[in-house]
C-alpha positions, 0 to 999 in steps of 0.5 A: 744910227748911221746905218739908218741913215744910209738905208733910209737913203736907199729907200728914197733912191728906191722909190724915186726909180719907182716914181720914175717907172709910173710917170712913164708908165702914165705917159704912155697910157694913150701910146698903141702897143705899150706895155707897162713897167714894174720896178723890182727891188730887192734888199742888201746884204744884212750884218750878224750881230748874233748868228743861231745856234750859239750857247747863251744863257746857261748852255741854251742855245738861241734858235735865231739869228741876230740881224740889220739890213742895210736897206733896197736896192733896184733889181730889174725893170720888168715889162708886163705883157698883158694883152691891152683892151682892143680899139675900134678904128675902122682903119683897114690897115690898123692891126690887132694882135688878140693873143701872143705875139708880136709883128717883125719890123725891118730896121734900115741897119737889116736887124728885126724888131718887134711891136704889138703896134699895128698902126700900119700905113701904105709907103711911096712903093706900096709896101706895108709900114710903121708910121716911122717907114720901117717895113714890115716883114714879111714884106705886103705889096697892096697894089696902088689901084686895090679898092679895099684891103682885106686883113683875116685872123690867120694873117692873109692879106686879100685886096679888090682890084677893079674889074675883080669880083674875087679878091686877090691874096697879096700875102700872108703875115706872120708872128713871132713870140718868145719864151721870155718877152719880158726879157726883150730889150725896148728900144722906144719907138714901140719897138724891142730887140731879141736879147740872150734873156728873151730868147731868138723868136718862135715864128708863125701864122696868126691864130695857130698854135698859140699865136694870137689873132689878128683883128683888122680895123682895131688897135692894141691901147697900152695896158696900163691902169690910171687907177693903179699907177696912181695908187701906186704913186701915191704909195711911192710918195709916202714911202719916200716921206717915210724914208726922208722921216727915218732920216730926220729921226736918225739925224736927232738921234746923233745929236742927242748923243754928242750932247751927252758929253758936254 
């Protein structure tokens, strides 16, 4: 009865993570580039009471062990990288990436991260940024005078200058994807560092050799499903109340037992 007690405990320290995985997740449903959240768990070391194959019952053997676990434990908090639903917004310098991939962003310490957020603005010095003012990279200069600005699938950036019939290319985007994206490190900000789990980056041109596409004038919304991240949160709920309850029934369970006596 004391071990159910603690593995009861496990389980509401479980699902209290869980909720704290989906509340976030639900923050963020409106959040440009977000990627949802799983929580994984995975069950603690169990004890042998009986192990398999001992000699019981007039020589026989018992084909199964006998054993209790000791409840959950938090394993990982994984990232899911599915492609969010594209939004029209007829901004030129709004950015989708339809595909894999992900934008280099220049950090002002000279470090990379990436985003699936395009929502790209103009700086003082004419360079394409994050609404935050970090630089993307490869570095696009618009000219101050471009009258339109021009953004294609495979990443070339065209602007009209006045007096120009024929645009002029200002440069080219670039992607860069991992073997492992769910092992980038967020940092918030819409932005994730390389690690040792993620691998270093595969650059590339959009729509090229497995990169994605870019889609001027839309946005990548967040992937995430109110519908499911509230059926899941009323899981998680239950199954705290079911863990809280296993506690209580532990809890008469001892008392019954020192009652005995007197």
């Amino acid at each position: 009865m004391i071990r159910a007690l603690r593995t009861s405990a496990t389980g509401m320290k479980a699902q209290e993570v869980r909720v704290d995985v989906i509340a976030n997740n639900l923050a963020n449903v409106n959040t440009s580039g977000f990627k949802k959240t799983q929580a994984q768990f995975q069950d603690l070391l169990y004890q042998t009471l009986r192990p398999a194959g001992v000699a019981e019952f007039q020589g026989q053997t018992v084909p199964t062990e006998l054993q209790v676990g000791h409840g959950v434990r938090l394993s990982s908090t994984q990232k899911v990288f599915t492609t969010g639903e594209l939004q029209k917004t007829q901004n030129d310098l709004d950015i989708a990436i339809n595909g894999d991939g992900f934008f280099q962003i220049l950090q002002p310490d000279g470090t990379f991260a990436y985003t699936r957020d395009g929502n790209f603005e103009i700086s003082q010095d004419g360079i394409l940024v994050t609404t935050d003012g970090l630089a993307l990279q490869p570095q696009i200069t618009i000219p101050q005078n471009a009258m339109k600005v021009s953004i294609a699938a495979d990443g070339n950036v065209d602007v009209i200058l006045p007096g120009q019939v024929q645009p002029q290319n200002v440069g080219r985007l670039e992607l860069a994807r991992f073997i492992n994206p769910a092992g980038l490190r967020n940092i918030g900000n819409n932005l994730f560092l390389e690690s040792v789990a993620s691998n270093t980056p595969i650059l590339g041109n959009p729509a090229e050799n497995e990169f994605g596409r870019l889609e001027q004038g839309y946005l990548e919304l967040s992937n995430v499903s109110v519908v499911d991240e509230l059926v899941d949160l009323i899981t998680a709920q239950r199954v705290y109340e079911l863990n809280s309850r296993g506690i209580s029934i532990a809890d008469n369970m001892l008392q019954v037992a020192s009652n005995i006596g007197r």
